[in-house]
SEFI-192301 format. One record per residue (C-alpha): x, y, z. Coordinates in steps of 0.2 Angstrom, whole numbers, plus 5000, padded with zeros to 4 digits. Example, Ala and Ser with C-alpha at 12.3 -4.5 7.8 and 13.67 -1.06 7.14 Angstrom:
<nodes>
506249785039/506849955036/
</nodes>
This chain:
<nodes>
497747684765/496247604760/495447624743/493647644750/494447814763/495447874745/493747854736/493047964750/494148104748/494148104726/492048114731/492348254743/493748334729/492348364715/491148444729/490048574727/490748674744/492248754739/492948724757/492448524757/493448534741/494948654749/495148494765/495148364753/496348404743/497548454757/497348264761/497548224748/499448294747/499648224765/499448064759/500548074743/501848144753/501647974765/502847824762/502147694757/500747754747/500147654733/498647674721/497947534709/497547564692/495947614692/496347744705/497547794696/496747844682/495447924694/496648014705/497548094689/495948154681/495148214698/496848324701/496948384682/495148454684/495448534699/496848654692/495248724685/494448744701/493748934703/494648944720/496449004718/496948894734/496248744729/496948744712/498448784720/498748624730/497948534715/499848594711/500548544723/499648374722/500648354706/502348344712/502148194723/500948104712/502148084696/503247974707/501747864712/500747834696/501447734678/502047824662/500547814655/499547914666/501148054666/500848044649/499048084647/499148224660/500748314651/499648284634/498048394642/499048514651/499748554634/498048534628/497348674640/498948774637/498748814619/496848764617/495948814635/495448964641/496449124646/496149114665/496748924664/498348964655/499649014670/499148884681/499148764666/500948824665/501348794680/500648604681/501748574666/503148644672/503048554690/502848384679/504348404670/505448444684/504948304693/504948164682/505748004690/506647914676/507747974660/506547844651/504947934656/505648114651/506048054636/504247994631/503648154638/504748254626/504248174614/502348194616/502548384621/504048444610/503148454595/501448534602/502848684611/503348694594/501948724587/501348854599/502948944595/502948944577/500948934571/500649104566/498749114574/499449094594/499349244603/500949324612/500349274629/500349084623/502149094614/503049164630/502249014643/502848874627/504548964627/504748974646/504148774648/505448724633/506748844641/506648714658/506348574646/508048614637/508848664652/508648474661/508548364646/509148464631/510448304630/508948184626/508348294614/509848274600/508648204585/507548364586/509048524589/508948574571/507148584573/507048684589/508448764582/507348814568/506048874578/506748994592/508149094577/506549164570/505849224589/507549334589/506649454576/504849444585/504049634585/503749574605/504949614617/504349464629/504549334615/506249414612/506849394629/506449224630/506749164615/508749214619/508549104637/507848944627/509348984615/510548974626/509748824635/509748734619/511648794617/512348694629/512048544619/512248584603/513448504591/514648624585/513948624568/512248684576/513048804588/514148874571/512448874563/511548984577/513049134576/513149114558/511349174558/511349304574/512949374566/511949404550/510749484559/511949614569/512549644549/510949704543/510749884547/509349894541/508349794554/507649884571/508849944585/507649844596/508049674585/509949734584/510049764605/509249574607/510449474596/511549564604/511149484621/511049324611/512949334607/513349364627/512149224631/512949084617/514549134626/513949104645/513148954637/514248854630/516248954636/517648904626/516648814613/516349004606/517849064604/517848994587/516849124582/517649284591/518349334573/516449364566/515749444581/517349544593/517549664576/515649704577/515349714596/516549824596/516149954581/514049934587/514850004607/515750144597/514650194584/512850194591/511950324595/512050444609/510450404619/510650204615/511550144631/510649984630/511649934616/513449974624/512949894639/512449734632/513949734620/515449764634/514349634645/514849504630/516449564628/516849524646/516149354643/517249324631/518749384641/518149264654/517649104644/519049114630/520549194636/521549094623/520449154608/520249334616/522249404615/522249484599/520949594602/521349634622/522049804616/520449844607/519449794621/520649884634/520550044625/518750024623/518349984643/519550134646/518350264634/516550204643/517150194661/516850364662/515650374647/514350514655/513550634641/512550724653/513750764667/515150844667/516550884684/516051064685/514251054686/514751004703/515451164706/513951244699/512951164713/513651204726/513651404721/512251484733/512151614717/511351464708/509551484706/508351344697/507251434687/505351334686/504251354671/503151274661/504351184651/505151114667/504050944665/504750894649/506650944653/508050804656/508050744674/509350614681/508150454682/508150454663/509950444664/510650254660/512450304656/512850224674/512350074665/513850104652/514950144665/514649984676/514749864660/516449954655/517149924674/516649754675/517649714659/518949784665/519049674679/518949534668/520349594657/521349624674/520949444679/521349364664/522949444657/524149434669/525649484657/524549654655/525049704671/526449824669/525049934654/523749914666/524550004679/525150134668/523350164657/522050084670/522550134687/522450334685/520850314676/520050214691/520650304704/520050444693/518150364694/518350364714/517150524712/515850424704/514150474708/513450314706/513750224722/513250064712/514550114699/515850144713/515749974721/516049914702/517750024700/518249994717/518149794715/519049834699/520549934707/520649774720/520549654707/522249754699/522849764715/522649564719/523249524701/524849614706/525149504722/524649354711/525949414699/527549454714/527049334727/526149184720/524749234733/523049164729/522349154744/521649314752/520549364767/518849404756/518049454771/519149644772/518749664755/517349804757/517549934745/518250064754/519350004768/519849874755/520549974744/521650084755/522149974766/522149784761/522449814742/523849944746/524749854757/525049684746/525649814732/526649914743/527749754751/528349714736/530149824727/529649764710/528149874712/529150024716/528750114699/526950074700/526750114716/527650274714/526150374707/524850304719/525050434733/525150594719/523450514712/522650504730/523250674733/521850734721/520250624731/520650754745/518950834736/517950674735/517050704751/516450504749/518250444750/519050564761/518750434776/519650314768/521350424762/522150444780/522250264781/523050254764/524150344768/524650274783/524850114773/526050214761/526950284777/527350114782/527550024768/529349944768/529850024754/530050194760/529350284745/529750464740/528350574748/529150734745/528050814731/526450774739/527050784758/526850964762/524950944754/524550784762/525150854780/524151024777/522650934771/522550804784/523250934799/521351014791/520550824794/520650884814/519451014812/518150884806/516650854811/516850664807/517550574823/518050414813/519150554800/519850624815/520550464824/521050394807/521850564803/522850544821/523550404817/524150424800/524950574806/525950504819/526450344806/527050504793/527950594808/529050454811/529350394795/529550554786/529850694801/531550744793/530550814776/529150894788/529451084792/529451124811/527951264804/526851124800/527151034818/526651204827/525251194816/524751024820/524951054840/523651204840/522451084831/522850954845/522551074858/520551074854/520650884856/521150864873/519550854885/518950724894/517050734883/518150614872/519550504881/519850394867/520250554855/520950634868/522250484871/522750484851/522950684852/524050654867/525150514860/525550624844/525950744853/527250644862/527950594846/528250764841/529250814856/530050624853/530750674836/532450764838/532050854822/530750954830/531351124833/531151244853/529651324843/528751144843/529251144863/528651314866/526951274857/526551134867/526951214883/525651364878/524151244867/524251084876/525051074894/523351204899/522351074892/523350934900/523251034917/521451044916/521150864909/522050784925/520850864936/519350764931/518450634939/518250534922/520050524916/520650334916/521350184907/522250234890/521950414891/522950424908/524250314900/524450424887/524350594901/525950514910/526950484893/526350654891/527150734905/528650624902/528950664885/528750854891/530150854904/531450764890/531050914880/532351044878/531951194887/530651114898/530851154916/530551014928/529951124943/528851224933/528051084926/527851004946/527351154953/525751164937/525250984943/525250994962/524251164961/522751084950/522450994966/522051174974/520151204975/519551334966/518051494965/517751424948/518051244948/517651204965/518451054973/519550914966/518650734965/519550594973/519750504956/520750664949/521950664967/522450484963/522750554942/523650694950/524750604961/525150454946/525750614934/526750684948/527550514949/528050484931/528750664929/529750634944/530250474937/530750544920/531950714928/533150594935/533550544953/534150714962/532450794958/531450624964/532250624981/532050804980/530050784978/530050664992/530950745002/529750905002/528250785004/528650705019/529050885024/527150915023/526650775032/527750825046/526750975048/525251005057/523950875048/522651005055/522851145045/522951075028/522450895025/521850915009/523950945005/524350825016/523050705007/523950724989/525750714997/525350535004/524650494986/526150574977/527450464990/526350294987/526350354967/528350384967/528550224979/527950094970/529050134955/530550174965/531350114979/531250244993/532150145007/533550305005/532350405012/532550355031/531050305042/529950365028/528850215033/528650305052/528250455043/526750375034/526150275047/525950435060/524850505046/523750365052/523350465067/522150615056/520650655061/520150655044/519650495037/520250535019/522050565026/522050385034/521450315018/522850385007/524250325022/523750145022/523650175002/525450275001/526150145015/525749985004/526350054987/527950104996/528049914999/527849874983/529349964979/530649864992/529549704999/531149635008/530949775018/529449865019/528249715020/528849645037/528649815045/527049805040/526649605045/527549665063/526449815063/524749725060/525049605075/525549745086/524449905082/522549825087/522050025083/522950015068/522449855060/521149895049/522150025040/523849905041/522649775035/521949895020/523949915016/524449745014/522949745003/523749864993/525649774992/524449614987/523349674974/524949774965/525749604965/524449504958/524149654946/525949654940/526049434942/527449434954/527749334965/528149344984/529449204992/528949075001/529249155018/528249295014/526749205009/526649105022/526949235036/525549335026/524449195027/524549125044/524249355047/522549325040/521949175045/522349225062/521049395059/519749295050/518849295067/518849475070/517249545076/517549685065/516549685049/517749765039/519149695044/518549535040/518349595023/520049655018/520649495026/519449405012/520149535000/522049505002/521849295005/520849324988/522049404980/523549314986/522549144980/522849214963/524549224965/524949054974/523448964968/524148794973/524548844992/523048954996/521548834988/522148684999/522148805014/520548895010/519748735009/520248665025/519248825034/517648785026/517448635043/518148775055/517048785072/516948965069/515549055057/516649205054/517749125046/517248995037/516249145027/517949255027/518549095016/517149085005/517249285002/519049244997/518649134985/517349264979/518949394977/519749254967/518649234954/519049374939/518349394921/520349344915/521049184913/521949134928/523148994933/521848964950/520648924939/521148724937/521548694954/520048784962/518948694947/518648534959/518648614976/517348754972/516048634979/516548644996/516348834996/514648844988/513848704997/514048825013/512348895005/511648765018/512748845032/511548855048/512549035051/511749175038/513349255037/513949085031/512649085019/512649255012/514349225008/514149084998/512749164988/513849304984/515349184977/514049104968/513349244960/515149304956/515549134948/513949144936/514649314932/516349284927/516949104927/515249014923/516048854919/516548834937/514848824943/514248744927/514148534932/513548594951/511948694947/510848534949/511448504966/511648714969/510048774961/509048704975/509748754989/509848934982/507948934979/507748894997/508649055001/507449144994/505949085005/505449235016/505749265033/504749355048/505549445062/504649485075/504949625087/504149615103/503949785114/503749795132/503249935140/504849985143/505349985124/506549825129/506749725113/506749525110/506749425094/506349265087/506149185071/504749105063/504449045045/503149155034/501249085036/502048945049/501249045062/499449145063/499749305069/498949335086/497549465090/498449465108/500149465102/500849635104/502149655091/502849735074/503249615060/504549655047/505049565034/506949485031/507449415016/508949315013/509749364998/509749545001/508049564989/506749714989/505449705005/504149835001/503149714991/503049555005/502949695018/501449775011/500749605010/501049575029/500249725033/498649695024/498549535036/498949655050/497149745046/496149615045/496249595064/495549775071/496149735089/497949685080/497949825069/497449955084/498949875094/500249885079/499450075077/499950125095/501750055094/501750155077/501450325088/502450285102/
</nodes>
């Protein structure tokens, strides 16, 4: 930059308009901060007076880039210009005016951090050490100008208190006496510079410095106040300089220690700051610490639950509604809890604990017998910033204790939040361990009495569950009955997280300690799952249901436990099968649930069929049965079955084919639930015994009643499933021979294919290829519907024999025929599922010659490529990913509007044609009603209102359009 534009600027700088002054100086910064900016001498000088005068500008905002000026402009100019500008900052500091000091402050500060060279620092030290100094010790400076020297030679010492070895003893001499200053601010910073100085001190200096604090803390005849301070100043010597102090642990441990226990009641301050050292030497001098360990354990033991004005009943007297609070006019000057600092105590005490539990490993086997009840204890801490501290303490014990047995050193910090951490991580590692056993032992008698810590009674179930599976197997006999009664209460809770971790802690106890539980206490536990089972909740519902299986499961359960069920749970379970909303694990859990039921002792299996086939019945009060619920019904029906053993399965069948032998007409609705039941009990069974059951089905096929169809083509394919070798070519033969009955034979292959794919079997070779050639045969069909199942099953059989279907697939995209070159693409659209798949890799490089149909001259053609496009994006995204250049495009073109339009004779004969949107004018003599098409299946009403404000415009067109309207 030239020196005549810099000039320019400084001229603008020492304006008299405030805002000329603002934009210079910003600049000005621009151009420091620019590489390669160079200033001669005589700017220099010019440059660093013009910014120094501007830190007194009257605008805060230019004085403050005058600042920022400063920090860039050290590393451009020579010493001695860095040098004379430290020299009047210090000036201005201890000589200027009051409104100048803090910014003066500042200025210095920023020139100290940023000092390019050792060298230079060390000239600037010593140019402004002495005149810090003075405005520390000269007894005419004022409070305000001792605490800005203080806090510039606190980041003086803290960067270059190693150049500054010649002058220790004097600073030394200078910030000792700040420790007894009548002003808390200059107390307070004189123990930071202290400590900064610390760091490099000799040892003869740093020996010096606690000689004279530790004099200090022997005088009681000086202030609380003073005492409190030098205090702080031992704690902060220690983080200063570490193991370095431990020389000196004999003069200051004994009187840290009797200052915590002697002072005075109200003085938590002092306790605070004295177990806050103590834990620094814990930390810092773990060799010098040990004989006073048992001191300091005792000591941390006393304050962790040092609270004067609280005691454990006065929560009791809360909670009494008796309790009145009386006002008067005395209540303004009585006690309240934001006067309280004991928490402070209490936090400082768990906090060196933690550190003793960190650093005394061979304390481990004391620590578990003194310091574990008395954390645990301090779970009911009121103080949830106290808690956190005991909390991390009990893991820190817990950890130490894994260190100790396993060598582990490594732990997943992540699941270490306070709670869950505890009673589930920290437990765990403690609990794999035999060597533990008689440490251990206690743990579940001491959780016992948290049951009444409303704050932690989340956490307890999983706790225990920990305990329950812990491999060693511990003796939960004089806390069992308690814990069961107490959690068994958990169920009543309002809490959804307590009930689900209440569930599953009682179902780990049950199986691990079922032979101590009383058969009383499982009747107990029934009623309370009873209330759980609806279907407002599936995911409880599924737990409540699973525990209740591992009741009946457990031999040692008596006929009472049995009998309970039956009369509690099987209504609920009766009821819950009839909704529409019952799926996935909570149907799981319904079939084990009938399962479990039928192995049960005194359970009778036709009883229990007879309950389930007549929820199916419509009711007065519940009205009909959803479809969803029919297809619930029939999979229960199929497990119980199942589970009684093959007499009473061929039994059942036998009575439903029975059914369907009867006149459809009268009943269908019981004919519709026997075809679900046989597909049900067929596609985990082999019913091939069962002869002509197939024939039986199909005739179903012939129902008025559409429903009935659907669930034969749905029973006839999952009987398939159960005995392919001899079911699926009946149905292939079928197919080719029954045109009526295709769609239905079509929507039952579907049926055998989907189950396949579903289960990842496999058909043999024969079969896929028979299947195949089937549907490619019917890709033409004129049948909509039929087209799609076709689609469906070659999609689907594609993700079973992804290496033969792909190839084949793609050969149809050329086919002459519309139909099916989009019956293809829909299959690939079937194919493409949120899961990993093995089709995925092959059908990676062919996916292209599906989608590039979107070009397809036939709409069908086109629509079907859209769609596998859209599925793609959806669920495999990376399939589509390198062809969106060459796709995009082509998809916008879809979207371009269409115009059909419908001309009327006056016979109401109808004829169509095409014609792009605005390609055409409408005619005032064309007769004819416009509509609008779009492509990809969007919204009309918008572009059609916009067509039919064109219409309007033309009053012989809109009278015409009008008249059509009427006819």
């Amino acid at each position: 930059m030239a020196n005549l534009t810099l000039t320019g600027i400084l001229e603008k700088m020492t304006g008299k308009d405030k805002d000329y002054r603002y934009m210079a100086t910003s600049d000005l910064l621009n151009e420091l901060n620019r590489e390669g900016f160079k200033l001669d001498v005589d700017l220099e000088v010019k440059l660093s007076n013009v910014v120094i005068q501007q830190l007194d500008d009257a605008a805060g905002d230019v004085s403050g880039l005058a600042v920022k000026c400063l920090a860039p402009l050290v590393k451009k100019i020579h010493e001695q210009q860095i040098l004379e500008m430290a020299n009047k900052l210090c000036d201005k500091l201890l000589n200027g005016k009051e409104q100048h000091r803090d910014i003066s402050s500042i200025a210095l500060k920023t020139i100290v951090s940023e000092v390019p060279t050792s060298s230079i620092a060390q000239s600037i030290l010593v140019s402004i050490s002495p005149k810090l100094i003075r405005g520390i010790t000269s007894q005419g400076m004022s409070t305000e100008i001792k605490c800005e020297c203080l806090d510039i030679l606190c980041d003086v010492l803290h960067k270059y208190g190693n150049l500054m070895a010649s002058d220790h003893e004097v600073l030394l001499g200078a910030l000792l006496p700040q420790l007894s200053s009548n002003h808390a601010s200059v107390r307070k910073k004189a123990v930071s510079c202290v400590a900064s100085l610390a760091s490099s001190l000799s040892d003869d200096l740093l020996a010096k410095a606690t000689v004279e604090v530790v004099r200090l803390l022997r005088n009681k005849a000086i202030k609380p106040d003073i005492t409190r301070t030098n205090i702080q100043m031992i704690g902060a010597l220690s983080r200063a300089v570490g193991y370095r102090f431990g020389a000196h642990l004999g003069d200051t441990v004994p009187i840290l220690i009797s200052y915590c226990t002697h002072a005075s009641e109200n003085d938590e301050e002092l306790r605070e700051y004295s177990l806050q050292a103590l834990e620094s030497f814990l930390l810092r001098c773990s060799r010098d610490i040990s004989p006073y360990c048992n001191d300091i354990l005792h000591l941390t033991l006393e304050y962790l639950s040092y609270d004067p004005n609280f005691t454990d009943n006065m929560e009791e007297d809360t909670d009494d509604e008796s309790y009145v609070v009386e006002e008067d006019d005395e209540s303004a000057n009585e006690y309240t809890d934001d006067e309280d600092a004991s928490w402070k105590v209490r936090r400082a005490a768990a906090k060196c604990l933690a550190a003793l539990i960190v650093t005394r490993p061979e304390l481990l086997s004391r620590l578990y017998e003194e310091a574990c009840p008395k954390l645990i204890d301090r779970f009911k801490e009121r103080e949830e910033n106290v808690k956190m501290d005991v909390f991390n303490t009990f893991i820190e014990l817990l950890r130490q204790t894994g260190n100790v047995t396993k060598g582990q050193t490594d732990f997943d910090e992540s699941r270490q939040e306070y709670g869950s951490s505890i009673l589930q991580y920290s437990f765990g590692d403690a609990l794999s361990n035999s060597c533990l056993c008689k440490f251990c032992f206690g743990i579940p008698v001491r959780l016992v009495y948290i049951f009444n810590c409303s704050y932690l009674i989340i956490f307890l179930p999983q706790a225990f569950a920990v305990i329950a599976a812990s491999p060693l197997h511990l003796d939960l006999s004089c806390v069992l009955e308690h814990v069961i009664s107490e959690l068994t209460a958990f169920l009543r809770k309002a809490n959804r997280a307590l009930r689900q971790a209440t569930l599953g802690t009682l179902n780990t106890l049950i199986v691990a300690y079922g032979d101590k539980i009383g058969s009383s206490a499982y009747e107990v536990i029934v009623v309370e799952l009873s209330t759980l089972i609806s279907d407002s909740d599936l995911h409880m519902t599924a737990l409540a249901l699973e525990l209740c299986c591992t009741l009946m499961a457990d031999s040692r359960s008596g006929p009472n436990v049995g009998l309970t069920v039956r009369n509690k749970v099987l209504p609920q379970a009766l009821t819950l099968v009839r909704s529409s909303l019952l799926q996935g694990q909570a149907l799981l859990a319904l079939q084990n649930f009938f399962r479990a039921l039928v192995y049960s002792a005194n359970t009778s299996f036709d009883v229990l069929l007879d309950s389930l086939l007549s929820t199916a019945k419509s009711s007065a009060q519940s009205g009909g049965v959803a479809k969803q619920a029919l297809f619930s019904i029939a999979q229960c029906v199929a497990v119980l079955c199942l589970a009684a053993g093959d007499k009473k399965c061929s039994s059942t069948v036998n009575m439903l084919t029975d059914i369907l032998k009867a006149d459809g007409t009268t009943n269908s609705a019981k004919q519709h639930l026997s075809l679900l039941c046989l597909g049900e009990i067929g596609r985990r069974k082999d019913l091939s015994s069962h002869t002509h059951i197939e024939n039986i089905v199909i005739e179903s096929f012939q129902s008025p009643f559409e429903e009935i169809k659907s669930a034969a083509s749905y029973a006839l394919g999952n009987i398939a499933v159960g005995n392919l070798s001899k079911y699926l070519p009946f149905i292939l033969d079928k197919i080719d021979n029954q045109q009526k009955k295709q769609y239905l034979l079509l929507h039952s292959l579907k049926e055998v294919i989907v189950r396949q794919s579903v289960d990842k079997a496999e058909f043999d070779d024969s079969s896929v290829e028979k299947i195949t050639n089937l549907l490619f045969n019917h890709c033409e069909s004129e049948e909509e519907g039929v087209r799609n199942v076709v689609a469906e099953c070659l999609g689907k059989i594609a993700l079973i024999e992804p290496g033969k279907l792909v190839p084949a697939l793609k050969e149809r995209t050329t086919s002459a025929a519309g139909f099916t070159r989009a019956t293809v693409v829909i299959a690939v659209k079937y194919s493409i599922v949120e899961r990993q798949e093995k089709i995925d890799e092959i059908l990676y490089p062919e996916i292209s010659s599906f989608l590039m149909l979107i070009k397809d001259h036939d709409q069908h053609v086109r629509r079907a490529a859209v769609l596998a496009l859209s599925t793609a994006a959806h669920n495999k995204p990376n399939l589509i990913k390198s062809l969106l250049p060459e796709v995009l495009p082509l998809l916008y073109d879809q979207t371009v509007i269409k115009v059909i339009s419908l001309h009327f004779t006056n016979n109401l004969s109808l004829r169509t044609r095409f014609f792009g949107y605005k390609s055409k004018k409408l005619q005032d003599n064309l007769i004819s009603f416009s509509l609008l098409y779009i492509c990809s299946g969007g919204d009309c009403s918008h572009k059609f209102k916009n067509l039919m404000v064109e219409i309007s415009k033309s009053q012989s067109m809109w009278e015409k359009y009008s008249s059509i309207r009427n006819e």
